[in-house]
N, C-alpha and C positions, 0 to 999 in steps of 0.2 A: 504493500500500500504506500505512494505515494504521499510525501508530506502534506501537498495541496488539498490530496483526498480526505487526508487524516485529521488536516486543519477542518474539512466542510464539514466531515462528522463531528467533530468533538461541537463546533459550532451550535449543527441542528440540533444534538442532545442539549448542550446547552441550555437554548432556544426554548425547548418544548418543556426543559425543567422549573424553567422560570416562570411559563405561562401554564403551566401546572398548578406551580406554586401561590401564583397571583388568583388563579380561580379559586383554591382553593380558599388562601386566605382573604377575598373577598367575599364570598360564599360564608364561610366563617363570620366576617364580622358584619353581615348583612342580617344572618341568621340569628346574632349577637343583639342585633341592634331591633330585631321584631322582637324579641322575646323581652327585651326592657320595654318595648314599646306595648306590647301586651299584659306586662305586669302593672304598668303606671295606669294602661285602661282598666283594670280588675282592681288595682287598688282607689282610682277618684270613681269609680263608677259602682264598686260593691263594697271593699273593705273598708274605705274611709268615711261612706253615709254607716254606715252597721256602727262601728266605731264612736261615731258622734252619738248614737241614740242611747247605744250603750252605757257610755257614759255620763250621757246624761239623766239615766233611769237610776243608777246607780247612786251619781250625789244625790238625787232626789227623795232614794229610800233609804240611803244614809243618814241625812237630814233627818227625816220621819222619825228613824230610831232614836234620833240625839232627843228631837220635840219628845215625842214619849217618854222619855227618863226625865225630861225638866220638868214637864207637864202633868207629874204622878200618873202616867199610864194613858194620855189621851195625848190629839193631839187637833186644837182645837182650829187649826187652819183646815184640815180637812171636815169640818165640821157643819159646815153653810147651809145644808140639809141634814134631813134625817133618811129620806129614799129618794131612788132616782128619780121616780115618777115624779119628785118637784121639781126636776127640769124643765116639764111642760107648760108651766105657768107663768116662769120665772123672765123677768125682764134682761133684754140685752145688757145692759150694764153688769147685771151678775157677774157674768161669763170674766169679763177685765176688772174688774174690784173683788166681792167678798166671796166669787167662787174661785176666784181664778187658781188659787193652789191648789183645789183640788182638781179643777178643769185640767190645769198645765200639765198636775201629775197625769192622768188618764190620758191627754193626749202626746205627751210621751212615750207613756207607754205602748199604745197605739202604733206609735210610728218605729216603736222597735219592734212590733211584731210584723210591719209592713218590711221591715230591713231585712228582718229573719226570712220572712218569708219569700224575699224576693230575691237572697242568696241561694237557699234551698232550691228556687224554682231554675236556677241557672249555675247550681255547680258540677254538672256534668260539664260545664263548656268555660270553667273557668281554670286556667291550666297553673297551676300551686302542684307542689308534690304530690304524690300518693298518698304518703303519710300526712301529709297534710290538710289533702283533701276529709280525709275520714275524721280526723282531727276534729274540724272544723267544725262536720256535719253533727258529729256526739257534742258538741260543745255547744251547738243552738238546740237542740234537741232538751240539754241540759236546762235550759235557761226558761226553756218552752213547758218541761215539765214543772221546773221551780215555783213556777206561776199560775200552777195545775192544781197544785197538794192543798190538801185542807181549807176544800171550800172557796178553791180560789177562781181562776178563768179558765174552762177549759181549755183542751186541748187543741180539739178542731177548733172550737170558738174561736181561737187565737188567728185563725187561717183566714177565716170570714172575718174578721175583723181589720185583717191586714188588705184585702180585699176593697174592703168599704172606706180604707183609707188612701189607697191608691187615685190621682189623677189620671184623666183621659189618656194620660200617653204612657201611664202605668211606670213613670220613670219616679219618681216624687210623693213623696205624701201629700194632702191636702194640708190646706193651710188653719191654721188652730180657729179661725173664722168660723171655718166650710164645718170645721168637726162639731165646733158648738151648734151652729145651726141645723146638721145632722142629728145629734141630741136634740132638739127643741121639738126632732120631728116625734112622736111613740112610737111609730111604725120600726122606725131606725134605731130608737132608744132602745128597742127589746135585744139589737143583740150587741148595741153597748152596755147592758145593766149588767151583765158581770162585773166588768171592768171599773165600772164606778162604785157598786158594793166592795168589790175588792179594795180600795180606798177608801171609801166610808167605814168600813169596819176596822180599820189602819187606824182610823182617827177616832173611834170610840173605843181604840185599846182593845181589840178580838184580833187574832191571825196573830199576835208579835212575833211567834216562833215560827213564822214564815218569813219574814226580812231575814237574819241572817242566812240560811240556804240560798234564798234568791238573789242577797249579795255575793253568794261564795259562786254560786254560777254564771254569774255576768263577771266578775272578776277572773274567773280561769278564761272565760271569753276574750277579755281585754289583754291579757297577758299574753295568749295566743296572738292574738291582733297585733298588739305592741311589737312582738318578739317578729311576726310577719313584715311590719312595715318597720322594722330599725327603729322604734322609738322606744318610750321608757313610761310605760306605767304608772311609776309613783310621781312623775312629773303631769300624769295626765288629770288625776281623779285623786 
C-alpha cells in the first residue's frame, strides 16, 4: 500500500470517526436537553401546583392544632356555623369576613384533592423513576386515606370533589369565589358537606386524633416532593 493510499484511509476513518462521534454526542445532548425539558414540564405543571396545596393544607391544620391547645379544645375561627346547610342562607360577605377561615380551610382542601387527583389521573405519562413513580402514587393514596378515617371525607368523595373543582380547561382549580358560590348552591352543597363537617367538627374539638396522621401524610408527601424538586422542606412549611 502506497503512502498516498494509506494517507486516504487513515483520513476516511478519521472522517467517519469524528462524524460518529459528533452524532453521537449530539444525539446525547439533545436527548439531555428533552429530558430536563420534560422534567421542568412535570415539575411547573404537576409537582409544583401539588406542592403548593400541600402545603398549604398542612400550615393550615397545623395552625388548627396550635388554636385547639390555646383555645381549651375548640377552635373558634372554624366556628361561624353550627351545619353546613347555613350556607344556604348566608350573605356574601360571610364567605370574606366571619367564614372565611373556615371557607379558606375547605377550599384548600378542595384544591389539594383537585392536585391529587389530577396527578393520579396522569402519572402513567409523567416520566420520574420507577421507584418513584410508585413512591409517589402510595404517598397520595396516603394522604387521601388520612382524610378518610374516622368520620372524615370519603374516599371517592374526595374524586368528585376534585372534579367539581376543576375549571373548563381542567388545568386549574376554580377560584375561592366560584367554590363559595358553589356552596350557596344545596344541590352542590350535598357533596361538599363532608368536607365542611370535617372542619366544623375540627372546631368544636371532635376528630383531634385525626390532624396528626393527616399531618404525618402530607409531610412524607412534601419531603418526597422537596427531595424531587432539590429543595428543602423545613425551609418550606
Amino acid at each position: 500500500m502506497t503512502a498516498g493510499i494509506l494517507t486516504a484511509v487513515i483520513s476516511a476513518v478519521t472522517s467517519l470517526l469524528v462524524a460518529v462521534g459528533t452524532q453521537y454526542f449530539t444525539f446525547r445532548t439533545t436527548r439531555q436537553l428533552d429530558q430536563a425539558q420534560e422534567r421542568d414540564r412535570i415539575t411547573l405543571t404537576y409537582l409544583n401546583p401539588l406542592r403548593l396545596y400541600a402545603e398549604e393544607v398542612y400550615a393550615r391544620l397545623d395552625r388548627i392544632r396550635d388554636r385547639l391547645e390555646q383555645e381549651n379544645g375548640t377552635c373558634q375561627a372554624l366556628r361561624s356555623i353550627d351545619q353546613p346547610e347555613a350556607i344556604h342562607s348566608i350573605d356574601e360577605d360571610w364567605f370574606a369576613y366571619q367564614g372565611y377561615y373556615l371557607m379558606s380551610s375547605c377550599y384548600m382542601t378542595a384544591c389539594l384533592f383537585f392536585q391529587i387527583q389530577r396527578v393520579r389521573a396522569h402519572a402513567p405519562f409523567l416520566k420520574l423513576s420507577q421507584t418513584s413513580d410508585t413512591e409517589l402514587i402510595s404517598l397520595l393514596f396516603d394522604v387521601s386515606v388520612s382524610f378518610g378515617k374516622g368520620g372524615g371525607i370519603y374516599y371517592i368523595l374526595q374524586g368528585t370533589l376534585a372534579h367539581e373543582m376543576a375549571t373548563p380547561e381542567g388545568q386549574t382549580p376554580i377560584s375561592y369565589r366560584a367554590f363559595c358560590t358553589q356552596l350557596r348552591d344545596p344541590q352542590n352543597l350535598a357533596w361538599f358537606k363532608q368536607l365542611v363537617q370535617f372542619y366544623l367538627k375540627l372546631g368544636q374539638g371532635q376528630n383531634r386524633d385525626r390532624i396528626a396522621p393527616t399531618l404525618s401524610a402530607i409531610q412524607h408527601l412534601l419531603r418526597f416532593l422537596e427531595r424531587t424538586l432539590g429543595l428543602d422542606f423545613g425551609q418550606s412549611v
